[in-house]
C-alpha positions in Angstrom: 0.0 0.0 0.0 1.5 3.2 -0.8 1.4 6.1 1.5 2.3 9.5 1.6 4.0 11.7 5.1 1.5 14.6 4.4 4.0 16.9 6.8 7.2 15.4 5.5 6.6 16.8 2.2 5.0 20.1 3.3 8.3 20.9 5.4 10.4 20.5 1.8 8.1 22.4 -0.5 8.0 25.1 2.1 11.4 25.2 1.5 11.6 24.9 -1.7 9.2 27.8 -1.6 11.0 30.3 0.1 14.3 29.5 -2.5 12.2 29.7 -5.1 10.2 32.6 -4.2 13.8 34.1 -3.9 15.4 32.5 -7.1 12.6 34.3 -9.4 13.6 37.7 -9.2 13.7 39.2 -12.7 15.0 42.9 -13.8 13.1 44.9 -16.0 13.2 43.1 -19.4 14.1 44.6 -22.7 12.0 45.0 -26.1 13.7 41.8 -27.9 13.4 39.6 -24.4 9.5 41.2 -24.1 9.0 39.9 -27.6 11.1 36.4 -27.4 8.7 35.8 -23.8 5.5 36.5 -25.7 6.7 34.5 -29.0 7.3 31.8 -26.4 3.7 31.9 -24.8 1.9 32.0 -27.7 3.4 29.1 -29.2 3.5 27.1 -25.8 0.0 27.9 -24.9 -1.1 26.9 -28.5 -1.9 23.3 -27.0 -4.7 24.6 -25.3 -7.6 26.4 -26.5 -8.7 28.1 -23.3 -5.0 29.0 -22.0 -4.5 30.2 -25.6 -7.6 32.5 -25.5 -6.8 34.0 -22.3 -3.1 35.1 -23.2 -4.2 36.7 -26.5 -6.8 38.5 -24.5 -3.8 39.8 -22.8 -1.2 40.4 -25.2 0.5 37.8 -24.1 1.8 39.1 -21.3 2.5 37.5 -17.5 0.7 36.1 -14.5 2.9 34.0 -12.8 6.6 35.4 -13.4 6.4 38.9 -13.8 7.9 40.8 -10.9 4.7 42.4 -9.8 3.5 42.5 -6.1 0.4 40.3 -8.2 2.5 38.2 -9.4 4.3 36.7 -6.7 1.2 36.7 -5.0 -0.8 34.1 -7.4 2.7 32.0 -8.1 2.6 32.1 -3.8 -0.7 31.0 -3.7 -0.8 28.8 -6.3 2.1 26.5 -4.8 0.3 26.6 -1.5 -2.7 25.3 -3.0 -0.5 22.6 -4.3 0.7 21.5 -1.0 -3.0 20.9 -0.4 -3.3 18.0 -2.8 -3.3 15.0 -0.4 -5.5 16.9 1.8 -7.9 16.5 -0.8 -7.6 13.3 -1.5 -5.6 14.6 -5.4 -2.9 13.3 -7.4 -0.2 15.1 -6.2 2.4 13.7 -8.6 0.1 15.1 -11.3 1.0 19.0 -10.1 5.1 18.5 -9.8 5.0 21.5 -7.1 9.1 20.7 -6.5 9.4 20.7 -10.7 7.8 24.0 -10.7 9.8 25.3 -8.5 13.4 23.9 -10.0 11.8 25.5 -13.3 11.2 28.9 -11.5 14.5 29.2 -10.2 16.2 28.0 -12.9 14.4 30.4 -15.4 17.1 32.8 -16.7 16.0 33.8 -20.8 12.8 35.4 -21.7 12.3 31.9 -23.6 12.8 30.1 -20.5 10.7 32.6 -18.6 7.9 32.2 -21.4 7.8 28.3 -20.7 7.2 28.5 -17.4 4.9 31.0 -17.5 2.9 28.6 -19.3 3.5 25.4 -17.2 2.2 27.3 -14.7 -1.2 27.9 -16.4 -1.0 24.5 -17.4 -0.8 23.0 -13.8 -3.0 25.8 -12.4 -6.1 24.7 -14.8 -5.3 21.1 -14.4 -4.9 21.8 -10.2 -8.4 23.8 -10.4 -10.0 21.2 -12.4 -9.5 18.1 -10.2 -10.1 19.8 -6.9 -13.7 21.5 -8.7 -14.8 18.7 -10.6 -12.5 15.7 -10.0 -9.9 13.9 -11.4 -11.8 10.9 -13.7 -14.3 11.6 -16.3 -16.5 9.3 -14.7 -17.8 7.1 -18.1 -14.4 6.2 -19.0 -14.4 4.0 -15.6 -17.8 2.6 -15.6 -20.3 2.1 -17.7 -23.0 3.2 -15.2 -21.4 6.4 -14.3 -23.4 8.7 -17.1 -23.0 11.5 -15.0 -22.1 15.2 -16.5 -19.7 16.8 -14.5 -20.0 20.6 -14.4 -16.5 21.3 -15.8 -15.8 25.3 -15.6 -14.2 27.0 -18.5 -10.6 27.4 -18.8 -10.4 30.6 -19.8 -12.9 31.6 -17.1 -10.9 30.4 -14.3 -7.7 32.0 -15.4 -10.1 35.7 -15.1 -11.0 34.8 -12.3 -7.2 34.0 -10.4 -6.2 37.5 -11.7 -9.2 39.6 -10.4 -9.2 38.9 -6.8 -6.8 37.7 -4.0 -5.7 34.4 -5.2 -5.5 32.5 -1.9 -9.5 33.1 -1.9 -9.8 31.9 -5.1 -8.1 28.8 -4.4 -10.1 28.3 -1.0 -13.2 28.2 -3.4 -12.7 25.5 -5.5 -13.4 22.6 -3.7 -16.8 21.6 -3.3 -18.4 23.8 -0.5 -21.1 21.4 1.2 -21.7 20.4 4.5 -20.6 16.9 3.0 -17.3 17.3 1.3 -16.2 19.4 4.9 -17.5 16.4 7.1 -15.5 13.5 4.6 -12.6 15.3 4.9 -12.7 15.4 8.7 -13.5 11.8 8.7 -10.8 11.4 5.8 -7.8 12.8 8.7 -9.1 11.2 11.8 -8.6 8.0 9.6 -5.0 9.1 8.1 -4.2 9.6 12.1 -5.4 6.2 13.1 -3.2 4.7 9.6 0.5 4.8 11.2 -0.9 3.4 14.5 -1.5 0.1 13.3 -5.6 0.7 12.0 -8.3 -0.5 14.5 -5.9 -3.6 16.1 -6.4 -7.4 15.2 -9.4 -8.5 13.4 -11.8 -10.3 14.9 -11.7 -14.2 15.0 -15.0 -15.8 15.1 -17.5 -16.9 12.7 -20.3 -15.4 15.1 -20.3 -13.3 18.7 -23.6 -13.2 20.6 -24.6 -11.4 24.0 -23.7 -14.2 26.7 -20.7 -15.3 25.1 -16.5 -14.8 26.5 -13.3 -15.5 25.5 -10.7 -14.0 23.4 -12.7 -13.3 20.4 -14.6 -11.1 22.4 -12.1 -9.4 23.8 -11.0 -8.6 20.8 -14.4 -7.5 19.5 -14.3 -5.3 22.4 -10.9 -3.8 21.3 -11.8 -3.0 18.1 -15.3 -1.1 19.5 -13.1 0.5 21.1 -10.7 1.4 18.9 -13.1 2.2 16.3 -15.1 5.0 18.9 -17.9 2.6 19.6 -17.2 1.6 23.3 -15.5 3.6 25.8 -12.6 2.2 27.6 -13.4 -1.4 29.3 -12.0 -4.5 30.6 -15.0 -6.4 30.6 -14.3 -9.8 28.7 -18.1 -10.8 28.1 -20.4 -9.9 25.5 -22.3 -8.1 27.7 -25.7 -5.1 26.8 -22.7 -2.3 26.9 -21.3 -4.7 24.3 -24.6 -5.5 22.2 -25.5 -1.7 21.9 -22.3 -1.2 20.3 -22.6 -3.2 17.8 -26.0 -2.4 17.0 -24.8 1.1 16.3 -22.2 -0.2 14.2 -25.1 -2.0 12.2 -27.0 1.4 12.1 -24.0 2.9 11.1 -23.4 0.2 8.4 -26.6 -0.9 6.7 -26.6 -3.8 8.8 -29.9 -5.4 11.0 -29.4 -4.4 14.1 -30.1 -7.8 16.0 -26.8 -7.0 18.5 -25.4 -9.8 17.5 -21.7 -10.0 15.3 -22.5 -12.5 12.4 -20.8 -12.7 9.2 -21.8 -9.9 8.0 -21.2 -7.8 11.1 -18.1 -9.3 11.6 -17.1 -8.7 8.1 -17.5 -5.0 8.2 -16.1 -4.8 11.8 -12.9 -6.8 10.5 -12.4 -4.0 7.4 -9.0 -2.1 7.6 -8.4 1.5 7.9 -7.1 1.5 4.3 -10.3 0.2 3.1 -12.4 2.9 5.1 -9.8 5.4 3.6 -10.2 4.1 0.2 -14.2 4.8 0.2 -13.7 8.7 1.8 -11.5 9.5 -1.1 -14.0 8.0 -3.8 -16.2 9.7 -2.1 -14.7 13.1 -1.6 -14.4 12.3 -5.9 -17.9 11.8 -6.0 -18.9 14.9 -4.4 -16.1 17.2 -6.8 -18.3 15.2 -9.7 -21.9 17.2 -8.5 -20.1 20.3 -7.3 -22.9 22.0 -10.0 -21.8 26.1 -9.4 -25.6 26.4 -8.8 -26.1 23.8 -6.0 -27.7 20.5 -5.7 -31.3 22.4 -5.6 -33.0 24.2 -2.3 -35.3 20.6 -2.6 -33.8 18.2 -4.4 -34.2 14.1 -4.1 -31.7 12.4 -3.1 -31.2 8.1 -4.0 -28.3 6.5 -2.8 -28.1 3.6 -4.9 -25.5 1.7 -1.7 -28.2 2.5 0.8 -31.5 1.3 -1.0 -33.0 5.0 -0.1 -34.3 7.9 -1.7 -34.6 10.8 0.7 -36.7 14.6 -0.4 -34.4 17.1 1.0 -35.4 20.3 1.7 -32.7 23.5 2.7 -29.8 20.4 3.5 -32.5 18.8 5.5 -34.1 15.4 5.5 -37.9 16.0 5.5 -39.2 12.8 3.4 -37.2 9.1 3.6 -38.2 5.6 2.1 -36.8 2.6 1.2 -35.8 1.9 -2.4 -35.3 -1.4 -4.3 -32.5 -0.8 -7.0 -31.4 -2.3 -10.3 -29.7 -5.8 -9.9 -26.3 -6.5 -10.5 -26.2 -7.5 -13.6 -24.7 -6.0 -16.7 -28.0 -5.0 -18.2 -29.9 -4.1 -14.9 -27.4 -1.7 -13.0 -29.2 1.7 -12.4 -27.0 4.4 -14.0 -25.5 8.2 -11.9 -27.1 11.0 -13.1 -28.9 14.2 -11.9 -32.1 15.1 -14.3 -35.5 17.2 -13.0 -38.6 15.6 -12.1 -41.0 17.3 -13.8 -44.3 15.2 -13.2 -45.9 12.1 -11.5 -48.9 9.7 -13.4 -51.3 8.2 -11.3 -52.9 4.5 -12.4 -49.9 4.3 -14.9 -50.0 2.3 -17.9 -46.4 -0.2 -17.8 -45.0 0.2 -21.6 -42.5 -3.1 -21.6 -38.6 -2.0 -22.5 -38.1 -3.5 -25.4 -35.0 -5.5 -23.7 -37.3 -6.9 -21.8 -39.7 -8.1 -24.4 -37.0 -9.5 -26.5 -35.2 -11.3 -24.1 -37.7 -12.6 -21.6 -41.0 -12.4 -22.9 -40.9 -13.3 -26.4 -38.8 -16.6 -25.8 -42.3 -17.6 -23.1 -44.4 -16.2 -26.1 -43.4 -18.7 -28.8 -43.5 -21.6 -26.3 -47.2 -20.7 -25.4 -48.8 -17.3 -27.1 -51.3 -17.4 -24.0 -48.1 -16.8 -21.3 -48.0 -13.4 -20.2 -51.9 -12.9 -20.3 -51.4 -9.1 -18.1 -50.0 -7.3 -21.2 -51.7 -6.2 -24.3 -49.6 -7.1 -27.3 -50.1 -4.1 -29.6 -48.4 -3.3 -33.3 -47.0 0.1 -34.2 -50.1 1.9 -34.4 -51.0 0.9 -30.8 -53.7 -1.9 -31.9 -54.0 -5.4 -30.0 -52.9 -8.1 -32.1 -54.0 -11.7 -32.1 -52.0 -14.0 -29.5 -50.6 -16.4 -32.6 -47.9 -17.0 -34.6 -45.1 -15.7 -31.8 -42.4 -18.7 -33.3 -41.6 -17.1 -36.3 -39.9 -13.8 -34.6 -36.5 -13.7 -33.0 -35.5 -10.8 -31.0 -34.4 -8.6 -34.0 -38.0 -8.9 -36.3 -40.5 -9.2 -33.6 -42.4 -6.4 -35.0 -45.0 -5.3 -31.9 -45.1 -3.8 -28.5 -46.5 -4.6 -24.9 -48.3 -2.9 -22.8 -49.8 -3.4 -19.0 -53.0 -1.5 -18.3 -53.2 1.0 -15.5 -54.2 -1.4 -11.7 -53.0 -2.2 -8.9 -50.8 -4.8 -9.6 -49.4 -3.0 -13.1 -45.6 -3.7 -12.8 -45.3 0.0 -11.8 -47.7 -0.2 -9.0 -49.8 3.2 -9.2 -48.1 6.0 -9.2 -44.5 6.7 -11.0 -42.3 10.0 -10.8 -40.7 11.5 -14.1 -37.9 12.7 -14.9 -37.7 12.2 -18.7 -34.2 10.8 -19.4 -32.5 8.7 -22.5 -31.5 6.0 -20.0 -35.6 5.3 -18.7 -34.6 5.6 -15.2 -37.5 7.1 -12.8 -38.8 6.5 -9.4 -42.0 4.5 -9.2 -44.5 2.0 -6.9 -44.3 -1.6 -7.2 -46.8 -4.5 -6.2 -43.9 -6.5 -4.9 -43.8 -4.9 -1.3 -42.0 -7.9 -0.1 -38.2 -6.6 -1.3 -38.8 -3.8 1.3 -37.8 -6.1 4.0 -34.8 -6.8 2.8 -31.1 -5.3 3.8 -29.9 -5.9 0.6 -32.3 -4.0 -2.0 -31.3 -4.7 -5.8 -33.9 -6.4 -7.8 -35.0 -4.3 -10.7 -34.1 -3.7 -14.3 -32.7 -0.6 -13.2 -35.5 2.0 -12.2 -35.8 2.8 -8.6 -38.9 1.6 -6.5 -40.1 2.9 -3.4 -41.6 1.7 -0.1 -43.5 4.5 0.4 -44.6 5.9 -2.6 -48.3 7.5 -1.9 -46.5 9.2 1.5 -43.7 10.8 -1.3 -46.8 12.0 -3.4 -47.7 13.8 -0.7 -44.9 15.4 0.2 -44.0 16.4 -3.4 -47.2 18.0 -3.6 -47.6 19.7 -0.3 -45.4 22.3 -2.0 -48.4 23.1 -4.7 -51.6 21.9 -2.4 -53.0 22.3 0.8 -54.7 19.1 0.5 -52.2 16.6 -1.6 -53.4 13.5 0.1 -57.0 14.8 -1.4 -55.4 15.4 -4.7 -53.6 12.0 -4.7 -56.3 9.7 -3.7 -59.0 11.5 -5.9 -57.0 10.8 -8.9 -56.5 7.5 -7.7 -60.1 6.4 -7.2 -60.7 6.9 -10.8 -58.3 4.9 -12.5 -57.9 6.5 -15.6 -53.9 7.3 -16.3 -53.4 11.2 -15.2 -50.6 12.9 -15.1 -49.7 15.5 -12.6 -47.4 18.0 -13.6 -44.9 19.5 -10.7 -45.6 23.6 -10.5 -41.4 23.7 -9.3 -39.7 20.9 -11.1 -37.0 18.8 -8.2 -33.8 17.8 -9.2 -32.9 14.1 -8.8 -29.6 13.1 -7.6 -29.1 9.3 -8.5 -25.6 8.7 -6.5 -23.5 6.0 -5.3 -22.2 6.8 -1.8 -20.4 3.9 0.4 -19.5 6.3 2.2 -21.7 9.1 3.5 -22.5 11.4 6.2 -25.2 12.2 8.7 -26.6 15.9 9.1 -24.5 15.1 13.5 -21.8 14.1 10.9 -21.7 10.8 11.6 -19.9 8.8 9.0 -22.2 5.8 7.4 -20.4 2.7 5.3 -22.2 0.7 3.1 -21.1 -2.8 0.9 -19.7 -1.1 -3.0 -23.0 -3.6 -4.3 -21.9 -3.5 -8.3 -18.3 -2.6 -7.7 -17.9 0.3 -9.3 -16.1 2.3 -5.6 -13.4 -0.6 -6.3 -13.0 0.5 -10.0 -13.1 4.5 -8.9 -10.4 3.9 -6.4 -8.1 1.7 -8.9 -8.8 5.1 -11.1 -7.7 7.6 -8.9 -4.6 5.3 -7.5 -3.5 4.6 -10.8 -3.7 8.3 -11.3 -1.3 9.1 -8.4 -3.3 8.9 -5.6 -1.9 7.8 -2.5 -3.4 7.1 1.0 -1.6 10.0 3.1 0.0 8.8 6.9 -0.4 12.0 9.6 2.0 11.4 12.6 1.2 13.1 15.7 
């Protein structure tokens, strides 16, 4: 595992800081070196359309090393910032802060001066970039991350630095939330506990129970301890101190929270401190990608796809939560990251089959009997029922019709589904199969998002536009005719992917990476030049 001595390497730059600082001290250049320096930036910054745009806006002339009181100010700031890349959970290999500095003091032509000028702007508008919006494009490391990060423009950001104090400016990048500040507290209590040897020994047992001794549960003790659970003991049984421990680690987990340390307790109980580590960094990566300059919404909804939940939050509080069954883990039936606007809800919906679906699980039932599947209407292009016959001479790519499921109360959607009309089909709806709610572990669907509570999210949704929503609802309902109900204020929808995640008390959840893709971020960022970062003392 490869770690980084956050203060080890703060110490040298800091150095290196002060001699460079010092080093780049240039006299008052002549006309030839004036034009060799611009010649220089112009052709260097070439490479890069916004760079390029904001130098010719300026004649080409300096930000970084001219010898104005500005000047040393942003190429101060800007290596300060740098030092701030492990903080954040960045690449700090990417930014070279030593390099830059050689380069600075090293500079000694107006060709040299030109160069670095623009390595500077280089590193400053990749530096911005990561820390705004993160360091993956998300699609190139899953297929399910569709998300559209809210890159800034270049040219913009490069204004910006040179219009106001620069250490501000830098302060202002990273995501401002409640959320990003609490994972990065959780982020250096962790790097503290790193050099101590993590939490101490796992836990040896295949299950702990309230009654039980021995040195399993001493241990299980230890590591309560260690982990904040349990205050300092020497009790050796598993005794009700013991049990409501753990059932606040389940809380804390996504676990059921029966007290008792079974294999799946245990199994989270027994993670390292890397691990733990590993998910706050994804997840300070996560929260760059929706760091949208206009926020997530003043009400916005809110499904963590980890935690089987989708949650109406209103001014960064929780005011509506249900359960949520997900898409299964499967290639095909993964629910996608996005954020898209829910514009409207239908009420007695009709259930218009995916064609996937059709294809490959109800046509192959269809030309074994042409009766299976009696709930759908089998209609042709024109929306006409067709005769249940003749189903054997289709495969998947000429089956020519469509199915439908009438509007009722056991319609696949259940009665009442939430829009937000997107290219991927993805929305929130009722199901008849209440049954998945009990679960822990919630992903069953082809990849839209059902709720547990779907009439009491109505409600709330509408509360905003009605002084009687449950009257609006249930009036709609008792007809059941298809009607749509349009939102008066649109709500952003936020389909994330959190395995790590905070309470509003700041209490740090953990929850199992379900399709893998926090393992595939974290192999991203690491092979990136991300390291887990050490603090001693």
């Amino acid at each position: 595992m490869q770690m980084t001595d956050r203060p080890a390497i703060r110490q040298s730059l800091c150095a290196l800081l002060l001699a460079g600082t010092v080093a780049l001290s240039f006299a008052a250049p002549a006309t030839a070196q004036v034009t060799a320096f611009r010649q220089t930036v112009a052709e260097q910054a070439s490479r890069d359309d916004g760079i390029a745009a904001f130098y010719r806006a300026r004649d080409f002339a300096p930000i970084w090393t001219g010898d104005t009181d500005a000047d040393r100010a942003r190429r101060m700031a800007l290596i300060e910032a740098l030092g701030t890349a492990a903080v954040h959970g960045l690449p700090v290999p990417r930014y070279d802060a030593a390099g830059l500095m050689r380069k600075m003091g090293d500079a000694r032509t107006a060709r040299e001066r030109g160069a670095i000028e623009v390595e500077l702007s280089q590193v400053f508008v990749r530096f911005a970039r990561d820390l705004q919006t993160g360091v993956l494009e998300p699609r190139k490391v899953d297929a399910g991350l569709v998300r559209e990060v809210p890159l800034r423009d270049t040219q913009a950001n490069l204004v910006a630095l040179t219009q106001g104090d620069p250490r501000v400016f830098f302060r202002a990048l990273a995501p401002r939330t409640q959320e990003y500040a609490r994972l990065m507290k959780e982020k250096l209590l962790l790097e503290r506990v790193l050099p101590q040897g993590g939490w101490g020994p796992a836990v040896n047992a295949a299950k702990l129970e309230p009654g039980q001794s021995g040195t399993a549960v001493v241990a299980l003790r230890n590591r309560m301890i260690a982990m904040g659970y349990m205050t300092r003991s020497a009790a050796a049984s598993y005794d009700s101190t013991m049990q409501m421990a753990v059932q606040q680690f389940q809380t804390d987990h996504g676990l059921e929270t029966d007290g008792v340390a079974g294999s799946a307790t245990l199994k989270e109980i027994n993670r390292s401190v890397e691990e733990r580590l590993q998910s706050i960094v994804v997840a300070m990566e996560r929260e760059r990608w929706i760091n949208f300059p206009e926020g997530l919404g003043k009400r916005h909804i809110n499904v963590n796809l980890t935690d089987f939940t989708a949650r109406i939050i209103d001014d960064n509080k929780v005011t509506f939560e249900t359960r949520a069954v997900v898409g299964a883990d499967s290639s095909d039936r993964r629910t996608p990251e996005f954020s898209d606007v829910m514009e409207f809800m239908v009420i007695n919906p009709s259930w218009y089959v995916p064609r996937s679906i059709v294809v490959k699980e109800y046509l192959p039932l269809l030309r074994r009997n042409p009766g299976a599947v009696s709930h759908l209407e089998i209609t042709d292009s024109r929306g006409r029922r067709v005769a249940r016959n003749g189903f054997s001479q289709y495969s998947a790519s000429s089956f020519p019709f469509a199915m439908r499921q009438p509007p009722g109360p056991r319609n696949a959607l259940g009665q009442v589904k939430f829009m937000f009309p997107n290219k991927y089909n993805i929305y929130l709806h009722d199901t008849p199969s209440k049954s998945l709610f009990a679960h822990d572990v919630r992903a069953y669907s082809h990849g839209c998002v059902r709720l547990g509570d779907p009439f009491d999210f109505a409600y709330a949704l509408l509360a905003k536009q009605t002084d009687d929503p449950k009257g609006l609802f249930q009036s709609r309902l008792r007809s059941k005719a298809e009607s749509r109900v349009n939102l008066d204020e649109p709500v952003r929808v936020h389909i994330m992917y959190r395995t790590a995640f905070t309470t509003a008390k700041g209490k740090v959840n953990y929850r199992a990476d379900v399709y893998g893709r926090d393992g595939r971020i974290w192999d991203a960022l690491s092979n990136a030049g991300v390291a887990l970062t050490a603090q001693r003392g």
